[in-house]
C-alpha positions as a Markdown table, in Angstrom:
| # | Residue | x | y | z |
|---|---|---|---|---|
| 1 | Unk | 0.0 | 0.0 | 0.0 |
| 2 | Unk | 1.3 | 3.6 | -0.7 |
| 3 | Unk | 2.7 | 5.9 | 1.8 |
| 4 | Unk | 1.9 | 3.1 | 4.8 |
| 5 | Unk | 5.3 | 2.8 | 6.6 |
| 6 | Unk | 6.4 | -0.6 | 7.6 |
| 7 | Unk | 9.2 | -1.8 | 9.6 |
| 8 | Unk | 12.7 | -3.1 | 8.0 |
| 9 | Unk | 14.1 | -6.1 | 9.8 |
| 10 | Unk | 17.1 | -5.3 | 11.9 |
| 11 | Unk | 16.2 | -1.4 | 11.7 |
| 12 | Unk | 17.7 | 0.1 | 14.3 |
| 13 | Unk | 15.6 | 2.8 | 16.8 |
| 14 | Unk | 17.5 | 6.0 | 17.1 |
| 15 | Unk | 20.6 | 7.4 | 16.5 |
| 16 | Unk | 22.4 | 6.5 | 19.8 |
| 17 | Unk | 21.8 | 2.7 | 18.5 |
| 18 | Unk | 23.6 | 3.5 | 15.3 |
| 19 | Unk | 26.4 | 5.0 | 17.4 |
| 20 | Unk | 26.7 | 2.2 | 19.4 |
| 21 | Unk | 26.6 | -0.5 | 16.8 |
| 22 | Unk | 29.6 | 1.8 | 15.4 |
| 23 | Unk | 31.6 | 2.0 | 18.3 |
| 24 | Unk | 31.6 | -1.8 | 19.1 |
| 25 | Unk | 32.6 | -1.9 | 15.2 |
| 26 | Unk | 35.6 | -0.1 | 15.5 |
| 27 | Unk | 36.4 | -1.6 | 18.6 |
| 28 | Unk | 36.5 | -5.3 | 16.4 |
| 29 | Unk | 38.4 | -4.0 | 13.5 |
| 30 | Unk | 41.1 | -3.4 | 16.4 |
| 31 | Unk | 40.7 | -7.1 | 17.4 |
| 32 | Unk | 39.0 | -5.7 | 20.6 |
| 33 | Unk | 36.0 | -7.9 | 21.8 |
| 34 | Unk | 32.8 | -6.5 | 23.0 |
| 35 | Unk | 29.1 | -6.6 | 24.5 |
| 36 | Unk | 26.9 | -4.4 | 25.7 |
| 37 | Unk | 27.5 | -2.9 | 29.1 |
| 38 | Unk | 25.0 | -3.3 | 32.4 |
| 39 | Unk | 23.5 | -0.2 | 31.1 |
| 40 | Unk | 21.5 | 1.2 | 28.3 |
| 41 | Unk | 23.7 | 2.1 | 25.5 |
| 42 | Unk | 26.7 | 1.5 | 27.2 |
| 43 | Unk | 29.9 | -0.5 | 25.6 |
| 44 | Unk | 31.7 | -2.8 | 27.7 |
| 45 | Unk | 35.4 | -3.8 | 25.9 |
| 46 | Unk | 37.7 | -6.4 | 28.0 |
| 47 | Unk | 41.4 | -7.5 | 26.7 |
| 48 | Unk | 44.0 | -9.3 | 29.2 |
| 49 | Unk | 42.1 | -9.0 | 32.0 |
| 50 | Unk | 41.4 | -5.0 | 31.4 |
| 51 | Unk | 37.8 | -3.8 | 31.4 |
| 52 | Unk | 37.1 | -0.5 | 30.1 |
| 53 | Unk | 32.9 | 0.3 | 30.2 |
| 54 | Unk | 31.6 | 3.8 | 28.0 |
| 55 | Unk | 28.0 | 4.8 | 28.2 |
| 56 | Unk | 26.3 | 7.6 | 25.6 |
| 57 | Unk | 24.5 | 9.8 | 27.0 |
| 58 | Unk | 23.4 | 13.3 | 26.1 |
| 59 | Unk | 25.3 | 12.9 | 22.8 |
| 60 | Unk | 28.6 | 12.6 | 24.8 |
| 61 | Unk | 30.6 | 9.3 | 25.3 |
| 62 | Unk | 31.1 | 9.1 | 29.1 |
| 63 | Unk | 33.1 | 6.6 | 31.5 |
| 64 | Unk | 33.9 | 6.4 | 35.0 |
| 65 | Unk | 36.9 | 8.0 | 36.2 |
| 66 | Unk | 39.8 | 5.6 | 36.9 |
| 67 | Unk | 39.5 | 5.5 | 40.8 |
| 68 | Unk | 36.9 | 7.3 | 41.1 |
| 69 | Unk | 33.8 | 4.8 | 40.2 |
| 70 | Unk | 31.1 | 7.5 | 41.2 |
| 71 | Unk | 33.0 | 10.4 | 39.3 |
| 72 | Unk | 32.0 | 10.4 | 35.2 |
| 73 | Unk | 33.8 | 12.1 | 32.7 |
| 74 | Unk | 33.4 | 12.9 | 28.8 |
| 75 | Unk | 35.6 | 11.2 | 26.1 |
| 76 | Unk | 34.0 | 12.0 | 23.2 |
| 77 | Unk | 30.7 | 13.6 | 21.4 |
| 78 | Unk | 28.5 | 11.1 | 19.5 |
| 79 | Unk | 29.7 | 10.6 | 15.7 |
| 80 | Unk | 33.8 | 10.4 | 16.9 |
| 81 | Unk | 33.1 | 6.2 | 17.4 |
| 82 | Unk | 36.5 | 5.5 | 15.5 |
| 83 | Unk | 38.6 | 7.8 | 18.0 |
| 84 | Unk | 36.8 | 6.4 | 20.9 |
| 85 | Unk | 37.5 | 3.1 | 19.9 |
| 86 | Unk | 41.5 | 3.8 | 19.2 |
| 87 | Unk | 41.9 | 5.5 | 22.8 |
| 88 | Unk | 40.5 | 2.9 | 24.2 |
| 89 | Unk | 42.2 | 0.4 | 22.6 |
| 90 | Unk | 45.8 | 2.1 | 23.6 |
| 91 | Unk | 44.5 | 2.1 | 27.1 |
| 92 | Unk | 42.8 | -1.7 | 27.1 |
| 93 | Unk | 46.5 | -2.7 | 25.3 |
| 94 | Unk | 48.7 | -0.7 | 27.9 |
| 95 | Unk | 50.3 | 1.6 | 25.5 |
| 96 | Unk | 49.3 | 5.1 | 26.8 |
């Protein structure tokens, strides 16, 4: 029928889905594993015993602060997904 709107299979929800999806990509082209996090929209990444957990909110990539588990901080906006994904890699790898 014309101009009825119908659900693609595997269509994802909103933007912070897409941004996810992304992040966990570029974390894999790195050879990084990961799964989602305890929290909506968050990205858990674990190498060698290193666990390093980001959450999006408010278009902002955010992470506890080493230390400092009830302390958040910003690493990056929303869209920077390949940046993310190489800092975090240098810090899951040890190389910072």
């Amino acid at each position: 029928m014309i101009g009825t709107h119908r659900p693609v299979a595997g269509h994802l929800d909103s933007d912070n889905e897409v941004a996810v999806l992304a992040l966990r990509s570029a974390l894999r082209r790195r050879g990084i594993a990961s799964t989602d996090g305890d929290l909506p929209l968050s990205v858990r990444a674990d190498y060698d015993g290193r666990r390093v957990t980001v959450r999006l909110t408010d278009q902002q990539w955010w992470r506890s602060m080493p230390g400092e588990p009830g302390i958040t901080i910003p690493l990056a906006r929303q869209g920077a997904e390949d940046d993310l994904a190489r800092r975090l890699v240098s810090e899951l790898l040890g190389r910072l």
